[in-house]
Wavefront OBJ file of the C-alpha trace (Angstrom):
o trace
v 98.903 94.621 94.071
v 98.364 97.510 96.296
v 100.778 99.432 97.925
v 99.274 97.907 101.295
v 99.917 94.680 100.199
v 103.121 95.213 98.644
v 103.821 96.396 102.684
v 102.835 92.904 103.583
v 104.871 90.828 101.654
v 108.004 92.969 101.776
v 107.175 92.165 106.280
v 107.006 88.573 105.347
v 110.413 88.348 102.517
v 112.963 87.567 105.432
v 116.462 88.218 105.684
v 118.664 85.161 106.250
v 121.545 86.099 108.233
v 123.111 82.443 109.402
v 122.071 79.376 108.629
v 118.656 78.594 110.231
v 118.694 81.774 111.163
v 116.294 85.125 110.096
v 115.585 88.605 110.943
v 112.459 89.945 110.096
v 111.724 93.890 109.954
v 108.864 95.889 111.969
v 106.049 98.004 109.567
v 106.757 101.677 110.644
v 103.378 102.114 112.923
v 102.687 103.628 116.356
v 102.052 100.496 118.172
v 102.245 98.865 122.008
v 103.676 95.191 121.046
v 103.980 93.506 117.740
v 100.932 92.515 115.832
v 100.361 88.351 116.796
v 99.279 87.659 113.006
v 102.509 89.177 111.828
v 105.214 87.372 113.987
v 103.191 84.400 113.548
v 103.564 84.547 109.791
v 107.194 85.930 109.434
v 107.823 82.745 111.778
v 106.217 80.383 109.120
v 107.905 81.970 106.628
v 111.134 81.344 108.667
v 110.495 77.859 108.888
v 109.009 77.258 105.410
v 112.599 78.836 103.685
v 114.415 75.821 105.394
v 111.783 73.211 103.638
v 112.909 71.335 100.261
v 109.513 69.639 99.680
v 105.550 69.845 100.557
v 103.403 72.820 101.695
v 102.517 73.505 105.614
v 99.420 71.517 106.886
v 99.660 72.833 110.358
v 101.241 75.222 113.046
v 100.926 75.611 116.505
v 102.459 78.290 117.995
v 102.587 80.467 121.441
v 102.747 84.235 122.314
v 105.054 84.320 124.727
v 105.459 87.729 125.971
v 104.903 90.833 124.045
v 107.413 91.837 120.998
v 108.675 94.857 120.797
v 107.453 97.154 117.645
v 110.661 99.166 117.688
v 113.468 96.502 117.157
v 113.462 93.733 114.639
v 112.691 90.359 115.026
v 115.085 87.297 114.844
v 113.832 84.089 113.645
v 115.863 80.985 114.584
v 114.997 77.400 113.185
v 115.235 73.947 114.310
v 115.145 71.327 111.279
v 113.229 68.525 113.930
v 112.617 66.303 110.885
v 112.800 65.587 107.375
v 110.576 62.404 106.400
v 109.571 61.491 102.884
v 105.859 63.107 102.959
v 106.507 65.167 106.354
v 108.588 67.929 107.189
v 108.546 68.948 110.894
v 110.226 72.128 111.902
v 110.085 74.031 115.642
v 110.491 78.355 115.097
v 111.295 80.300 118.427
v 111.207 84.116 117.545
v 113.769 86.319 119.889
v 114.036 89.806 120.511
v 116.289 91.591 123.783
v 117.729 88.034 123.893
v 114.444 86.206 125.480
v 112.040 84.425 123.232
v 108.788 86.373 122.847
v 107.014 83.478 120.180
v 107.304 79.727 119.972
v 105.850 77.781 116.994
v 106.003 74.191 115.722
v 105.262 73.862 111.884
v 104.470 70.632 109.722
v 104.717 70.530 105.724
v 103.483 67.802 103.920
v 103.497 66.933 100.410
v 99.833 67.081 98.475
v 98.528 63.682 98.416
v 95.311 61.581 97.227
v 93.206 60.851 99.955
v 90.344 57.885 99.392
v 88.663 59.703 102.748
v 87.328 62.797 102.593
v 84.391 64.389 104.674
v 83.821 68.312 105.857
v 81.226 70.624 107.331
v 78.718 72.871 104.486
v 79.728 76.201 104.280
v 77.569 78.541 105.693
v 74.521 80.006 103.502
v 75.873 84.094 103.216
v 76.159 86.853 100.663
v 78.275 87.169 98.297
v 81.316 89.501 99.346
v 80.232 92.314 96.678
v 77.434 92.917 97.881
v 78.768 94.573 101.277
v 80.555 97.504 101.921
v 84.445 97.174 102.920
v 85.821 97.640 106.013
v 87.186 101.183 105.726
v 83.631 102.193 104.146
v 82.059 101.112 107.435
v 84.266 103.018 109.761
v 83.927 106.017 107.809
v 81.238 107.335 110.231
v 84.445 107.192 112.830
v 87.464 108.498 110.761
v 87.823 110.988 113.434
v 88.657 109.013 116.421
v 90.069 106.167 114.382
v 92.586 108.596 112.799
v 95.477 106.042 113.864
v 93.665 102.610 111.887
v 92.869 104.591 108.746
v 96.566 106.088 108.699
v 97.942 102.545 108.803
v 98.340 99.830 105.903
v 95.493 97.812 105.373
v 96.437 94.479 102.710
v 93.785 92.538 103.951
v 90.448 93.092 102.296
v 87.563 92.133 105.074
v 83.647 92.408 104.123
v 82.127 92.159 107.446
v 78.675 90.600 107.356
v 75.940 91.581 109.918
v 76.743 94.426 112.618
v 80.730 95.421 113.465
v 82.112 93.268 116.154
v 83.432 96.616 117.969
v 80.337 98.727 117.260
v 78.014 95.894 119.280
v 74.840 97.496 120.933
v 75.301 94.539 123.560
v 76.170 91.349 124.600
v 75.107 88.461 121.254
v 75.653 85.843 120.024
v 79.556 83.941 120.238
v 79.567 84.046 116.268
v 81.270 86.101 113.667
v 81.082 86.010 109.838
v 83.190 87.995 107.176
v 85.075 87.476 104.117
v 88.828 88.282 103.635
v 91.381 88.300 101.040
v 94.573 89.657 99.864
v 94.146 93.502 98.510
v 95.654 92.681 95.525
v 97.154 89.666 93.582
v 99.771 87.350 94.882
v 102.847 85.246 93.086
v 101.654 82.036 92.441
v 103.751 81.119 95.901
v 101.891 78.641 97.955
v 103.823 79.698 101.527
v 103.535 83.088 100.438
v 100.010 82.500 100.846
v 99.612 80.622 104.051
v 101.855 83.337 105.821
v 99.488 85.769 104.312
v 96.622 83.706 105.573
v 98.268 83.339 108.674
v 98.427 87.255 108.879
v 95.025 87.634 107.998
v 93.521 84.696 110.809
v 94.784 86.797 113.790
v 92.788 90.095 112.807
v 89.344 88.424 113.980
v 89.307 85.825 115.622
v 89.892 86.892 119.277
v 86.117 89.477 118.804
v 84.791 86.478 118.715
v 85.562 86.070 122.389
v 84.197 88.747 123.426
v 80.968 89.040 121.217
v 78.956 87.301 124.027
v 79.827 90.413 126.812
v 79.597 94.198 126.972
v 82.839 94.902 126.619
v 85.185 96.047 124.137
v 89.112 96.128 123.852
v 88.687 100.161 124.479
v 87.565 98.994 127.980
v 90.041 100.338 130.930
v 88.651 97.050 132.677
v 89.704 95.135 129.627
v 92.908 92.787 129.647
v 93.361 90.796 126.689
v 96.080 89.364 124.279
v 96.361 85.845 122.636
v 98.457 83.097 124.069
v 98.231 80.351 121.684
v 97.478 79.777 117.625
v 96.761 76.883 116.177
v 95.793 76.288 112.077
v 95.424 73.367 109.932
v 95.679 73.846 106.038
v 93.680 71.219 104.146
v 93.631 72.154 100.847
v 95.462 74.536 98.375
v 93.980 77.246 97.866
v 94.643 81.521 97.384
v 94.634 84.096 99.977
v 94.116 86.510 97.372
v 90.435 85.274 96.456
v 87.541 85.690 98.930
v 87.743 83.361 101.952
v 84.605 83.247 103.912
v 85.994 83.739 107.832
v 83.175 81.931 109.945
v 83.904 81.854 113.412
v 82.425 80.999 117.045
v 83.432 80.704 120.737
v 82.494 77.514 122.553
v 83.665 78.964 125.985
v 85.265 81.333 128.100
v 86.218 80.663 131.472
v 89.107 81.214 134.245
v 90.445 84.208 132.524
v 91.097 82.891 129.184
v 88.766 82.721 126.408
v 88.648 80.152 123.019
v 88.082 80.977 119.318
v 87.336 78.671 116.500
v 87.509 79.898 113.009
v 86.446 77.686 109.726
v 87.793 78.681 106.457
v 85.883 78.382 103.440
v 86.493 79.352 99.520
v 83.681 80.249 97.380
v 83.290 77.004 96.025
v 82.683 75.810 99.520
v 85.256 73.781 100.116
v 86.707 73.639 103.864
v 90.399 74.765 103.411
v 91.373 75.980 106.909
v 90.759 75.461 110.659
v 91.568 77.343 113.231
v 91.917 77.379 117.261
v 93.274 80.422 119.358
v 93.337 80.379 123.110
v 93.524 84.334 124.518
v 93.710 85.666 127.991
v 90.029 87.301 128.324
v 90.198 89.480 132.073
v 88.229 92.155 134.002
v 90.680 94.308 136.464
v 88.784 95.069 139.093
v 87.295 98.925 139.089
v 88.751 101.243 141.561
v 85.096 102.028 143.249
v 85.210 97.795 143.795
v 88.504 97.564 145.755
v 88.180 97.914 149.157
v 91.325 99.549 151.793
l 1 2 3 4 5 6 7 8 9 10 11 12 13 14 15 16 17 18 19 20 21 22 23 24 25 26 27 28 29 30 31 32 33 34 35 36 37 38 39 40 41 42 43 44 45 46 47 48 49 50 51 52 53 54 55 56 57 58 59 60 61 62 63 64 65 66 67 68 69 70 71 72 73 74 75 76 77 78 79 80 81 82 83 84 85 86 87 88 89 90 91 92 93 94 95 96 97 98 99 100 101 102 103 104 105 106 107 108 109 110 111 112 113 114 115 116 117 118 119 120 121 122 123 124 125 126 127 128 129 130 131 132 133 134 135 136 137 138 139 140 141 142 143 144 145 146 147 148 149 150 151 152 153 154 155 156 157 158 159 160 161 162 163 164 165 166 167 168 169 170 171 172 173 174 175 176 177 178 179 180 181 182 183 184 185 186 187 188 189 190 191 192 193 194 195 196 197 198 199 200 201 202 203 204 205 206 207 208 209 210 211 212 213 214 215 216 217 218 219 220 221 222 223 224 225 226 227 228 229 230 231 232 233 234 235 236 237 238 239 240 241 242 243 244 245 246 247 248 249 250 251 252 253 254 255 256 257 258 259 260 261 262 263 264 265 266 267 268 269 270 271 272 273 274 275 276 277 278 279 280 281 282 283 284 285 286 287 288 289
């Protein structure tokens, strides 16, 4: 395990400090608000400590307002329900007294099913044979002093051009494998919270893939407001997951990402859906007195 990812799961171990209730702690980084992927998995986590049986098979959570990177994180719990094959539990994360997250979380225990369907995996290559992610930005070390100074525990082999480094407006698709840097305990919510980490680096790009704009942008407002995943097999976020994701619309200021998560065998073992606010302030030269 590297000492990045080492980072990563020490974020996502949780202190209990009541019943029902957890703090987690903030990585020591220079930023405005809280990372989205990492409340969003220190809240699963949260919720998946006060399970007895099954493993998650979907969240659904909201950004609420932004979290502060400078004061930890409290995690309260509501046990909705505890069925024989379904678990439901509802996570509001607090900090300054006001709820800045909201998620509701299902666990279910691994069944048979006599139906079973899913989409092909995409035809792509093979995650060794392109460069990772900190090779890439080499070329910008410079100006990206603050990214390459920072933990990285998520392994992503970008394929085709860098969503950020677009020469124009494309296509509403994105491809890239991800995976843990390093190997996990064979801890099955270990791994979704990891995998829920990992789901919120990419997916919003996606959004803006089809525009010339980027989140350097003055103009630029954007942050996600909703997250939604649905786990439908095991599987390990520490082996390469192919990422494929697209945008179906954006409109009235917000902006929606799928994302389809594939192992190498092909098998389908995540969806996703995220819903982020996607707005143009208006430039100074087109405000009229």
């Amino acid at each position: 395990m590297s000492a990045s990812l080492e980072f990563l799961v020490r974020l996502l171990d949780l202190e209990p400090i009541e019943e029902n209730i957890f703090r987690g702690i903030q990585p020591n980084e220079d930023r405005q608000r809280v990372f989205g992927g990492q409340v969003a998995g220190q809240a699963l986590m949260a919720a998946g400590r006060t399970v007895d049986h099954g493993r998650v098979n979907s969240l659904h959570a909201y950004f609420l307002r932004p979290g502060d990177p400078t004061v930890p994180i409290l995690y309260e719990v509501d046990r909705i329900r505890d069925g024989r094959s379904f678990t439901t539990r509802r996570v509001v994360a607090i900090q300054h007294g006001k709820a800045i997250f909201n998620m509701s979380a299902s666990f279910q225990d691994l069944e048979q099913s006599a139906l079973e369907h899913q989409i092909p995996m995409p035809d792509v290559p093979a995650p060794e044979t392109l460069a990772p992610l900190a090779e890439r930005l080499e070329p910008w070390k410079d100006e990206l002093a603050d990214w390459f100074d920072r933990p990285h525990p998520i392994d992503q082999r970008h394929i085709g051009e860098l969503p950020w480094h677009s020469k124009g407006a494309g296509e509403p698709f994105q491809r890239l494998w991800i995976r843990a840097d390093g190997e996990l305990p064979d801890d099955p919510l270990l791994h979704a919270c990891v995998a829920t980490y990992a789901s919120d680096m990419n997916l919003f790009d996606v959004i803006l893939a089809p525009h010339e704009v980027n989140w350097d942008d003055p103009e630029f407002m954007g942050a996600s407001l909703d997250h939604c995943m649905w786990f439908h097999r095991p599987f390990r976020a520490d082996e390469w997951l192919l990422y494929d994701t697209d945008s179906p619309v954006a409109a009235n200021g917000r902006g929606l990402a799928r994302g389809f998560l594939f192992e190498r065998s092909g098998a389908l073992c995540m969806t996703l859906v995220q819903e982020g606010l996607a707005r143009l302030r208006p430039r100074p030269d087109m405000i009229r007195g």
